[in-house]
C-alpha positions as CSV (number, residue, x, y, z in Angstrom):
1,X,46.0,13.7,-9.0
2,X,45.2,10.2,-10.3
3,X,44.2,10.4,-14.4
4,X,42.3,7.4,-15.6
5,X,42.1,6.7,-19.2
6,X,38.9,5.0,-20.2
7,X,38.3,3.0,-23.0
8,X,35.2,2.0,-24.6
9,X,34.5,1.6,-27.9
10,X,38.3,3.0,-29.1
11,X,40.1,-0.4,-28.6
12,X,43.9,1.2,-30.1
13,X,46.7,3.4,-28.5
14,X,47.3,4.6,-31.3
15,X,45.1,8.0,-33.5
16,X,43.6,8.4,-30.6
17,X,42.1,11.9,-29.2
18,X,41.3,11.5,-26.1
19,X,44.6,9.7,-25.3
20,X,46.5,12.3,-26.3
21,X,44.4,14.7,-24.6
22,X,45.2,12.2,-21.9
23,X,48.9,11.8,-22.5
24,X,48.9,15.7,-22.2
25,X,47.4,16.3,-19.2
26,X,49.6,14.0,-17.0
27,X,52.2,15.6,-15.3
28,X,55.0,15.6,-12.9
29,X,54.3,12.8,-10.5
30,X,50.5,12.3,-11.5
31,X,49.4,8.9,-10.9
32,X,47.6,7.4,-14.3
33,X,45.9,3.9,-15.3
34,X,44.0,2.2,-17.9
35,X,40.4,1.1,-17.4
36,X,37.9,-1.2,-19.1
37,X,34.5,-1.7,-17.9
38,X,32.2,-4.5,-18.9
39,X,29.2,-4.2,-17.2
40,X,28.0,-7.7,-17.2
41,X,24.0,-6.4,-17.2
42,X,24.6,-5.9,-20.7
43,X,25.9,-8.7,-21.9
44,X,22.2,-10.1,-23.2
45,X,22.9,-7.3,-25.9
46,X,26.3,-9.1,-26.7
47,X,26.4,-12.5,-28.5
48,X,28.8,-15.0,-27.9
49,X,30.9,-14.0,-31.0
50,X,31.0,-10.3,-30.5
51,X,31.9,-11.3,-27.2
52,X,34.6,-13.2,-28.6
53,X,35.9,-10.4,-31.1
54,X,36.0,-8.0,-28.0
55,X,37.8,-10.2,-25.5
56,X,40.8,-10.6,-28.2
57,X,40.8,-7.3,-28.8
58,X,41.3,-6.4,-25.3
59,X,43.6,-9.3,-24.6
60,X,45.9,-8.0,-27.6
61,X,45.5,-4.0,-26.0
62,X,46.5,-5.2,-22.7
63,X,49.5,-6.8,-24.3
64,X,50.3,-4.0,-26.2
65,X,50.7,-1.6,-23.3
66,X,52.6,-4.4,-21.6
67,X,55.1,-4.1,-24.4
68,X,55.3,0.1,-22.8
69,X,55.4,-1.5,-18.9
70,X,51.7,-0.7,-18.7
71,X,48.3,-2.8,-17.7
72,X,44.7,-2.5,-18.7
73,X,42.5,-3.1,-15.6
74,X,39.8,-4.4,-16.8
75,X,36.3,-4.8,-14.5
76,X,33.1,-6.0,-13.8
77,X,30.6,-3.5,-12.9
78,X,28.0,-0.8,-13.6
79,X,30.5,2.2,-14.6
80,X,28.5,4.3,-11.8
81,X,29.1,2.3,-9.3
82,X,32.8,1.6,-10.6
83,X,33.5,5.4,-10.1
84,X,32.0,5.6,-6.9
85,X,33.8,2.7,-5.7
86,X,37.4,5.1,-7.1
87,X,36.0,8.4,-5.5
88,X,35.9,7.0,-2.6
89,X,39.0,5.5,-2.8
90,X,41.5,8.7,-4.4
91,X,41.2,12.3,-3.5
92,X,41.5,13.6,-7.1
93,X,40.4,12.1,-9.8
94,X,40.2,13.5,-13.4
95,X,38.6,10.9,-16.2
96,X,39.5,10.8,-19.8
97,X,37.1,9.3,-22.7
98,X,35.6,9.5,-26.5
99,X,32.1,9.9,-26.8
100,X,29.6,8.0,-27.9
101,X,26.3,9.1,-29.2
102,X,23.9,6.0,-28.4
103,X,21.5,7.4,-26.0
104,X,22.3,4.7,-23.4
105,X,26.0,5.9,-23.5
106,X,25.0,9.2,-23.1
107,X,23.1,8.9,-20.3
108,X,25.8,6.5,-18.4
109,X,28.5,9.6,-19.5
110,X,26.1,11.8,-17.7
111,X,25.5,9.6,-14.5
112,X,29.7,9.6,-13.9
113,X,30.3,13.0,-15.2
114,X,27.5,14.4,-12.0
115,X,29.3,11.7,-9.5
116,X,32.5,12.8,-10.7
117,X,31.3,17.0,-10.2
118,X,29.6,15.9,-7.1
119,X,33.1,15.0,-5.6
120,X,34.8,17.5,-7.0
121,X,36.8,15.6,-9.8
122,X,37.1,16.1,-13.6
123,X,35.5,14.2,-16.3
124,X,37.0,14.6,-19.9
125,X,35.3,13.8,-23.0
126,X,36.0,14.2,-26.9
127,X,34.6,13.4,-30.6
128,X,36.5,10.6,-32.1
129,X,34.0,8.0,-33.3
130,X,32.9,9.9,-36.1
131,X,34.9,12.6,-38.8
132,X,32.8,15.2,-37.6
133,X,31.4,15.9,-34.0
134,X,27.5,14.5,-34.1
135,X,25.2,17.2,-34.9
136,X,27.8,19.6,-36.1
137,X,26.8,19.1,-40.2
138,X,23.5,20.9,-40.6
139,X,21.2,22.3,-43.4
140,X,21.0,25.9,-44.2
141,X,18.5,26.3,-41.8
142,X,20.7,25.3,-39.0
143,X,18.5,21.8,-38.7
144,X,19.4,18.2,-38.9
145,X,19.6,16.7,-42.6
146,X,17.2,14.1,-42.8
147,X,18.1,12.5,-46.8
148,X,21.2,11.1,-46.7
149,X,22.5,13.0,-50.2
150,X,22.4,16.7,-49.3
151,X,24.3,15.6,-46.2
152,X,26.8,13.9,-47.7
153,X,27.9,16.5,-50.3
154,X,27.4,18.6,-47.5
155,X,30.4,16.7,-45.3
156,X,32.4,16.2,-48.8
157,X,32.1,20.0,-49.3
158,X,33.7,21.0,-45.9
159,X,35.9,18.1,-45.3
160,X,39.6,19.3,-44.6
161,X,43.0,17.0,-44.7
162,X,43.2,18.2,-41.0
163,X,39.9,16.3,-40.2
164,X,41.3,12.8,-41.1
165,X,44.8,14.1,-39.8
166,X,46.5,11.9,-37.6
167,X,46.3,12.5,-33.9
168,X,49.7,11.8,-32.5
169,X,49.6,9.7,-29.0
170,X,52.8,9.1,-27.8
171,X,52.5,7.2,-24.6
172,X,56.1,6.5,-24.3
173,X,55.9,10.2,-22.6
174,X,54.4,8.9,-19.8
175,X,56.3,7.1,-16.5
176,X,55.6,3.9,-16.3
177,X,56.6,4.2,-12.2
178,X,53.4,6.1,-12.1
179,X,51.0,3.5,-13.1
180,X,48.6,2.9,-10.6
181,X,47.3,-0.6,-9.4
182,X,44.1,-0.7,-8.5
183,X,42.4,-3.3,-6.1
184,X,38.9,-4.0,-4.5
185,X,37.2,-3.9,-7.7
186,X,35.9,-7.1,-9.4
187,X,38.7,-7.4,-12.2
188,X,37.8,-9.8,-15.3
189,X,40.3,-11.9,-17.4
190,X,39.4,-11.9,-20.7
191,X,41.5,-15.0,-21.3
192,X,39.8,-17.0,-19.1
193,X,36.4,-15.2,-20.4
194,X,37.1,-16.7,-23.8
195,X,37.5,-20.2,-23.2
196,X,33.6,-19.8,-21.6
197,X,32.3,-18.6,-25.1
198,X,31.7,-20.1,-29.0
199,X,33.6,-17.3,-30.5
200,X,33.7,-16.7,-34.3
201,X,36.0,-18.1,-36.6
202,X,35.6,-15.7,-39.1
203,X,36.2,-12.5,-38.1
204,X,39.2,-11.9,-35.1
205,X,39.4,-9.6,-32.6
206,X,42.7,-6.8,-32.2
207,X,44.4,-4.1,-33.9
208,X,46.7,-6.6,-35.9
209,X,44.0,-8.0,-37.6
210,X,42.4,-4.7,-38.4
211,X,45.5,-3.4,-39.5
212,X,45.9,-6.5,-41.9
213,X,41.9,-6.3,-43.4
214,X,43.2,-2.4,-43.7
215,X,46.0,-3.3,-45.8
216,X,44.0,-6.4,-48.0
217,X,41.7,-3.9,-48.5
218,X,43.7,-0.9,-49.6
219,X,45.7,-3.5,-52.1
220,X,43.3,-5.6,-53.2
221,X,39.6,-4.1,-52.7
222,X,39.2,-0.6,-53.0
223,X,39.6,-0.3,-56.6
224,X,37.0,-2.8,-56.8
225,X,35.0,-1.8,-54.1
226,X,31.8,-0.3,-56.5
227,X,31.5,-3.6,-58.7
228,X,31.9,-6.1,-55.9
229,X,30.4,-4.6,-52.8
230,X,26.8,-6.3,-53.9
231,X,28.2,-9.6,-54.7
232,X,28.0,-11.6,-51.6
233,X,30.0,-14.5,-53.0
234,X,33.3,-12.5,-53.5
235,X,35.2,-10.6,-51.0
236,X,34.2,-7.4,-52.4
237,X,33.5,-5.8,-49.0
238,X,36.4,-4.7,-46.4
239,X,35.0,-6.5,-43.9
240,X,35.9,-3.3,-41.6
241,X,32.7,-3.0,-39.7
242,X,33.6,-4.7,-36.5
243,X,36.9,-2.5,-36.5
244,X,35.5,0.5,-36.9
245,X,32.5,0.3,-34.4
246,X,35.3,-1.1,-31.7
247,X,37.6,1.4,-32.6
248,X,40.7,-1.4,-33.3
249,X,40.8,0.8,-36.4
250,X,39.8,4.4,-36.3
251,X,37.4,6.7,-38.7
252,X,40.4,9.0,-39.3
253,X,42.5,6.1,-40.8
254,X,39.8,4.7,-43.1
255,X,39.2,7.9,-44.8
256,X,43.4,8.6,-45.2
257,X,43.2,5.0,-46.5
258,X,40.5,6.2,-49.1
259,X,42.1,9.2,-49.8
260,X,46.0,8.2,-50.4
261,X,44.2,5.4,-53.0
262,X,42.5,8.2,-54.3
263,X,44.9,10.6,-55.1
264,X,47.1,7.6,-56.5
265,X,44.6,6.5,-59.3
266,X,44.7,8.5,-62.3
267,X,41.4,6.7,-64.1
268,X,37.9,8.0,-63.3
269,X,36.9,4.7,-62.9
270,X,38.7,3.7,-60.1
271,X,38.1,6.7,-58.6
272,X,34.3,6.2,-58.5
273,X,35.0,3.0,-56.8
274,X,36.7,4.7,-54.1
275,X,34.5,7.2,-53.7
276,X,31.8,4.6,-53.1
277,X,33.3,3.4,-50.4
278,X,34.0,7.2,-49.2
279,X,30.0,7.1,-49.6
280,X,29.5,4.5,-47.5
281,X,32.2,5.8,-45.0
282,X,29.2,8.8,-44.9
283,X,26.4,6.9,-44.4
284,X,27.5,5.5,-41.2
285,X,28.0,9.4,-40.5
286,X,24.8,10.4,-41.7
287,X,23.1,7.3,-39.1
288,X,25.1,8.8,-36.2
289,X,23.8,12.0,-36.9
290,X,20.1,10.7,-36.8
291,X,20.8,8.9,-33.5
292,X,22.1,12.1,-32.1
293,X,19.3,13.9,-33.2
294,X,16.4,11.9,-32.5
295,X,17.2,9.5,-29.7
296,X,13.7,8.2,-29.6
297,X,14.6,6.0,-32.8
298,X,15.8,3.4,-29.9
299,X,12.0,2.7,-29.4
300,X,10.1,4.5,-32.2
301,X,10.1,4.3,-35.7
302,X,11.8,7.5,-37.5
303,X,8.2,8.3,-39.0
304,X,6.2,8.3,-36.4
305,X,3.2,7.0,-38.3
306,X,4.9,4.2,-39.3
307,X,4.3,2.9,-35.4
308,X,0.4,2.8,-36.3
309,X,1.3,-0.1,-38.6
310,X,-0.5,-3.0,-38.3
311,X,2.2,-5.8,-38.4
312,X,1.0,-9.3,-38.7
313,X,4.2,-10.6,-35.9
314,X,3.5,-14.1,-36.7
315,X,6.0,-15.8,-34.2
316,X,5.8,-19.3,-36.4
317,X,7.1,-17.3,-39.2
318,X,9.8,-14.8,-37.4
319,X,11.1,-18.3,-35.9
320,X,11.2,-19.6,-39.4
321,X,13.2,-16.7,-40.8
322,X,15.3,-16.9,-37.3
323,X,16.2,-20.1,-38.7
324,X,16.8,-19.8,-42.1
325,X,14.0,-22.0,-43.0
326,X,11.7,-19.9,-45.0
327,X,12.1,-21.3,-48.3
328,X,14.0,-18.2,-50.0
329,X,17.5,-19.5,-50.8
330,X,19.0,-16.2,-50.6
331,X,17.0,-15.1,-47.0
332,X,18.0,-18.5,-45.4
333,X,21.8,-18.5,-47.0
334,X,22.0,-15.2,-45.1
335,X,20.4,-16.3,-41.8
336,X,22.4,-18.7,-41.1
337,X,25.5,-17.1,-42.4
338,X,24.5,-14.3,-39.3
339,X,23.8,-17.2,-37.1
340,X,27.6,-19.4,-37.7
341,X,29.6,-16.3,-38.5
342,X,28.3,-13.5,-36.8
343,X,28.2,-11.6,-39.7
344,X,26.0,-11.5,-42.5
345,X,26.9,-9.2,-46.4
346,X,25.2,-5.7,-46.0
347,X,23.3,-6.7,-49.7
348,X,21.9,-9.9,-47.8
349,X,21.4,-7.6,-44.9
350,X,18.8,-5.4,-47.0
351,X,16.9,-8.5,-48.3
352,X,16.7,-10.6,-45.5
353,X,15.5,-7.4,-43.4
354,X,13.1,-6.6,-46.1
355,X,11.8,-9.8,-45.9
356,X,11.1,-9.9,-42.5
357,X,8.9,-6.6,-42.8
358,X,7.3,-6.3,-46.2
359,X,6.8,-10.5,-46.6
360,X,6.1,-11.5,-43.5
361,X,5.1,-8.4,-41.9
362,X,6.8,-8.3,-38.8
363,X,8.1,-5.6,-36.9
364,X,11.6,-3.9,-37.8
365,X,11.9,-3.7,-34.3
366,X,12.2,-7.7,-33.9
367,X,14.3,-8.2,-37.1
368,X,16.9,-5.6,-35.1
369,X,16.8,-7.3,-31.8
370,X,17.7,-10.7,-33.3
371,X,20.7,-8.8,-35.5
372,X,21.8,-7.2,-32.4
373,X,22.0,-10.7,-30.5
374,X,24.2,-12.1,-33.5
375,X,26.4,-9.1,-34.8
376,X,29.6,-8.8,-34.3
377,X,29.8,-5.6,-36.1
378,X,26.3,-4.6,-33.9
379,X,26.4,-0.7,-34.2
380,X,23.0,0.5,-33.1
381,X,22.7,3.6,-35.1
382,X,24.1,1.5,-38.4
383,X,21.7,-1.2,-37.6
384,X,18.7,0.6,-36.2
385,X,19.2,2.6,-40.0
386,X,19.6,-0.2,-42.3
387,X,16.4,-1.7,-40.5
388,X,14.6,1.1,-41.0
389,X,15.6,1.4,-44.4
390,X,14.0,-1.7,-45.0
391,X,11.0,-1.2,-42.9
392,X,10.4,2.3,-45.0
393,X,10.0,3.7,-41.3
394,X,12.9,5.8,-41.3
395,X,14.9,8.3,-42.1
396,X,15.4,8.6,-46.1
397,X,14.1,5.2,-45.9
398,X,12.9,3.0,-49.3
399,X,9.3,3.8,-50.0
400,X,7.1,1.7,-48.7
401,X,5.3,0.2,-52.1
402,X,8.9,-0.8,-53.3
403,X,9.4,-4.3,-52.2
404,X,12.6,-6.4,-53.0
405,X,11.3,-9.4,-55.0
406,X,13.7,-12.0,-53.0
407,X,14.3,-14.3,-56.3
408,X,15.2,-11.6,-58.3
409,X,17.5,-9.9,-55.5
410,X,19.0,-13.4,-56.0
411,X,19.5,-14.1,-59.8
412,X,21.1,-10.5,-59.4
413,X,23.7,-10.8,-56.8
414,X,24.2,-14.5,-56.5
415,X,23.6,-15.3,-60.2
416,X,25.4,-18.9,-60.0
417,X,24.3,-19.5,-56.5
418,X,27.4,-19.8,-55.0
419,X,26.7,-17.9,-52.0
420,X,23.5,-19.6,-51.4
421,X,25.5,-23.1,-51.7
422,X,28.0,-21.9,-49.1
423,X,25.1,-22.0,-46.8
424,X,22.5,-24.2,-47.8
425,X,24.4,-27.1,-48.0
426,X,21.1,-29.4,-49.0
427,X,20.7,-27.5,-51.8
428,X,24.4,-28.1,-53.5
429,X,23.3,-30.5,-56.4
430,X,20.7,-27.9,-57.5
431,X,21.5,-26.3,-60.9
432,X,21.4,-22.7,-61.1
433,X,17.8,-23.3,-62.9
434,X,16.7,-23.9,-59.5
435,X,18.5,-22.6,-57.0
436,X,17.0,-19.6,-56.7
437,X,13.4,-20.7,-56.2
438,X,13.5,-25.2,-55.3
439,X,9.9,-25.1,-55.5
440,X,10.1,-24.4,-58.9
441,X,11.0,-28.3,-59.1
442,X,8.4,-31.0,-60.1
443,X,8.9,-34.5,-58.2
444,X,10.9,-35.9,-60.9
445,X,13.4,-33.5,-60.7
446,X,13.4,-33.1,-56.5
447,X,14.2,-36.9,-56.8
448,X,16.9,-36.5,-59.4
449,X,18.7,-33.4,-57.4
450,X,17.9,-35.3,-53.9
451,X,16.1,-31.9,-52.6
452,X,13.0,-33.1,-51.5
453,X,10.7,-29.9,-50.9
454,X,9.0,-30.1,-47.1
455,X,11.5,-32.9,-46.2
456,X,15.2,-31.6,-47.4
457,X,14.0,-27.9,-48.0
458,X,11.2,-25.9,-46.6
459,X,8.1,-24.7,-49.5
460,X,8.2,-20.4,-49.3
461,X,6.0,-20.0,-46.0
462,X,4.2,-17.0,-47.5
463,X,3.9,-16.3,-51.4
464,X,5.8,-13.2,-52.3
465,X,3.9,-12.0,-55.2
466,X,0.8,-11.8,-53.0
467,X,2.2,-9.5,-50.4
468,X,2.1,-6.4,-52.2
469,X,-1.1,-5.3,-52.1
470,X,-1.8,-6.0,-48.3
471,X,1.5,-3.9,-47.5
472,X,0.6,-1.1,-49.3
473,X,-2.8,-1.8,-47.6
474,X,-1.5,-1.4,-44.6
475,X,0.8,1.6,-44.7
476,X,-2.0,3.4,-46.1
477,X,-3.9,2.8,-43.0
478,X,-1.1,3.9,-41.0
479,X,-0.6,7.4,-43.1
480,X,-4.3,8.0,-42.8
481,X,-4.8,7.4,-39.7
482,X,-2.4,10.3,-38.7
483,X,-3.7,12.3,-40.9
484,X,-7.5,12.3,-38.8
C-alpha cells in the first residue's frame, strides 16, 4: 500500500487532522510520501506576491520534513491527471487530505476521489479549515443561518475546549526507509520559482513567521485588538490572514490563542477586546458556511435581485480606482497599498470596495477579481463576503441606501492622515485640513503645499454627495423588477 499525504491549503506538520489520520493509518512496511500540486492553469488567480508567500511557505515545509529525513514532492499538473499518472504507476493507493469548501475544490476532490474508486484505491478526507465542519451550525429549523449574529452566538453557545484541542501529529512515528521517491511527474522547485517572481516584502511566507505574528499578536495586540483594529495607521490588526487561509497557522491555534489570553485577563475590558477578535474569528466561519451552502455566490450575487442591477461599469473609472487615482485620499492610499504590498487593512478594504459599487457603480464582481489578482491573504469565501457586504448583494449585507461617505470614513480612521501619507507620497506636505479632501484647496494654497490638483493629484472623478439618489434609484429598480 503506498499512502500519499496531500497538502493544500494546510501548509504545517504540525495540529493537523488529516496527518494524523495519515500518521495512523501507515503501517508495517507501507510505502508513504508528501505531495504538493500546483496546477499551473491556475496561477492567473495567483499574483506574483501570493505566489511569493506560498513558495516560502513550501520551501520552509520541505525543509522541515528534511529535518525528520523526509521530502515534499512538489508538481506541476492538473491533480486529475497527477493521480492518474500514480494509479497507473502503484497498485494501491490510499490518499489523505483536509477539505476545502470552495466549489472549485470541491469538484476537483470529486474528480480524484471517482479516479481513485474507479481503480480501486482510497481517498481520505477531513474538516480542518474551519472550528466546525461547514454546514454543521444550523438554525432551529435545521437551515443555513443567513445573519451573521444568530450564528455566531450560535457557534459560541456550542463551542467545546475539545473543538480547538490540539490534534497531536507525531510524524517521527513514521520510517523514514519507507518514503517513497516518485519520478515521471513534472516536479517544480520553488526556489528557483521565486527568483522568477516580485514577491512581497511585507508579509513572508512559512510557519516561522506565522508562529512569530502569533506570538506579537498574543503579547502585544489582542488586548488592543477592539480599539485598533479600524485604525489603519497602527498595527492594530494581527496580520494573520495569509496564515490562516494557507494553513501555516491553523483555526484550532488561533482560537486557543484567544482563549488562553482570555481566561488570563481579569478586566471586562480587555476581555471585549478579545472577544472581538473571537468575533472576527466567526465571521470567517459564518463566510465558509455561506460558500458551502450556496455555491452559486461564485457567479451570482447572494440576493438574487441584486443581479438585475443596472451598474454603470465605466472602465475609465474602474481603471482609475485600479490605480489609485480617483481623488479620495483614503481609496487611493488603500489601492496602491493592495497593489505594492499585497495587502490592503480590512477598514480600507470596506471603503475602497464600497466605493467601487455605490460611487462609481461598478460591479462587486470586478472589484473581487482585481482583489483576488493582488491578495495575498485571497480567501474566496472571505473576499467574495466582504465584497458583497459592500455591494449590499449579499448575505447580511449593509443596506443598500447606507453609503460610506469616503471623507468622513477618513477623518474617522486616519484622523492625522498618516496612513494616507504612507501611500500618497505627493500629498506629504498637506496639513491635515486637507488631506482628506485636496480639492478642498484654492490655487494659493495648492502652490504653497506643491499639490497641484489635475497635475500632482487627480480632482474626485465622480462627486460623492451626488451618488445617493441614483443608487437608491437603482436598487429600487432591481427590487421591483423581481417583484413583477
Amino acid at each position: 500500500m503506498l499512502h500519499i499525504y496531500w497538502f493544500r491549503k494546510d501548509l504545517r506538520l504540525t495540529d493537523n487532522r488529516a496527518i494524523s489520520e495519515f500518521i495512523n493509518s501507515v503501517s508495517g512496511n507501507d510505502k508513504f510520501f508528501f505531495l504538493y500540486i500546483k496546477n499551473r492553469n491556475t496561477y492567473k488567480y495567483f499574483g506574483e506576491k501570493r505566489l511569493g508567500f506560498l513558495y516560502e511557505t513550501l520551501i520552509e515545509l520541505n525543509e522541515e520534513l528534511g529535518k525528520l529525513n523526509f521530502h515534499l514532492e512538489i508538481i506541476e499538473g492538473k491533480s486529475k491527471n497527477v493521480f492518474k499518472s500514480l494509479t497507473e504507476n502503484y497498485k494501491e493507493l490510499s490518499v489523505y487530505c483536509n477539505k476545502q469548501v470552495e466549489p472549485y475544490c470541491i469538484g476537483r476532490d470529486e474528480e480524484v476521489k471517482e479516479l481513485l474508486n474507479e481503480t480501486g484505491n482510497k481517498f481520505h478526507s477531513y474538516s480542518d479549515t474551519t472550528l466546525f465542519e461547514p454546514g454543521e451550525v444550523l438554525n432551529g429549523e435545521g437551515n443555513q443561518y443567513k445573519v451573521y449574529t444568530p450564528f455566531k452566538n450560535q457557534c459560541l453557545k456550542i463551542l467545546k475546549d475539545a473543538d480547538f484541542k490540539k490534534i497531536d501529529s507525531d510524524l517521527s512515528r513514521l520510517n523514514p526507509d519507507n518514503e517513497e521517491s516518485i519520478s515521471g511527474l513534472n516536479k517544480i522547485d520553488p526556489d528557483s520559482e521565486l527568483q522568477k517572481i516580485n514577491k512581497s516584502d511585507f508579509l513572508k511566507g512559512g510557519r516561522q513567521e506565522g508562529l512569530k505574528l502569533l506570538k506579537e499578536f498574543y503579547e502585544n495586540g489582542l488586548e488592543e485588538y477592539r480599539s485598533k483594529r479600524d485604525i489603519p495607521s497602527v498595527g492594530g490588526t494581527s496580520l494573520l490572514s495569509a496564515h490562516l487561509h494557507f494553513g501555516t497557522i491553523g483555526i484550532r491555534e488561533a482560537f486557543r490563542t484567544a482563549f488562553v489570553k482570555y481566561d488570563k485577563v481579569n478586566n471586562e475590558s480587555s476581555k471585549g477586546e478579545i472577544q472581538t477578535w473571537i468575533n472576527e474569528l466567526l465571521w470567517r466561519e459564518f463566510y465558509y458556511n455561506i460558500t458551502f451552502h450556496n455555491p452559486r455566490i461564485i457567479f451570482e450575487s447572494f440576493k438574487k435581485e441584486c443581479d438585475n442591477i443596472r451598474w454603470n461599469n465605466d472602465i475609465h473609472n474602474f481603471d482609475k480606482w485600479c490605480q489609485g487615482k480617483t481623488g479620495y485620499p483614503i481609496v487611493d492610499a488603500g489601492m496602491r497599498q493592495l497593489v505594492k504590498e499585497g495587502w490592503m487593512h480590512n477598514r480600507v478594504r470596506m471603503v475602497t470596495a464600497m466605493f467601487l459599487t455605490k460611487d462609481l457603480l461598478t460591479d462587486w464582481r470586478w472589484g473581487e477579481k482585481f482583489f483576488a489578482e493582488h491578495l495575498i491573504d485571497l480567501d474566496f469565501s472571505s473576499n467574495n463576503g466582504g465584497w458583497q457586504w459592500s455591494a449590499s448583494t449579499g448575505v447580511d449585507a449593509q443596506p443598500y441606501f447606507r453609503i460610506f461617505n469616503p471623507y468622513l470614513q477618513s477623518k474617522k480612521f486616519d484622523p492625522g492622515g498618516i496612513y494616507i501619507r504612507k501611500y500618497l507620497p505627493e500629498l506629504r506636505t498637506l496639513p491635515a485640513e486637507f488631506i482628506h479632501n485636496p480639492s478642498l484647496m484654492n490655487e494659493e494654497q495648492q502652490k504653497l503645499y506643491g499639490v497641484i490638483i489635475d497635475k500632482d493629484y487627480p480632482s474626485p472623478i465622480v462627486e460623492h454627495f451626488k451618488v445617493k439618489d441614483e443608487v437608491v434609484k437603482r436598487f429600487k429598480e432591481a427590487l421591483d423588477s423581481e417583484l413583477k
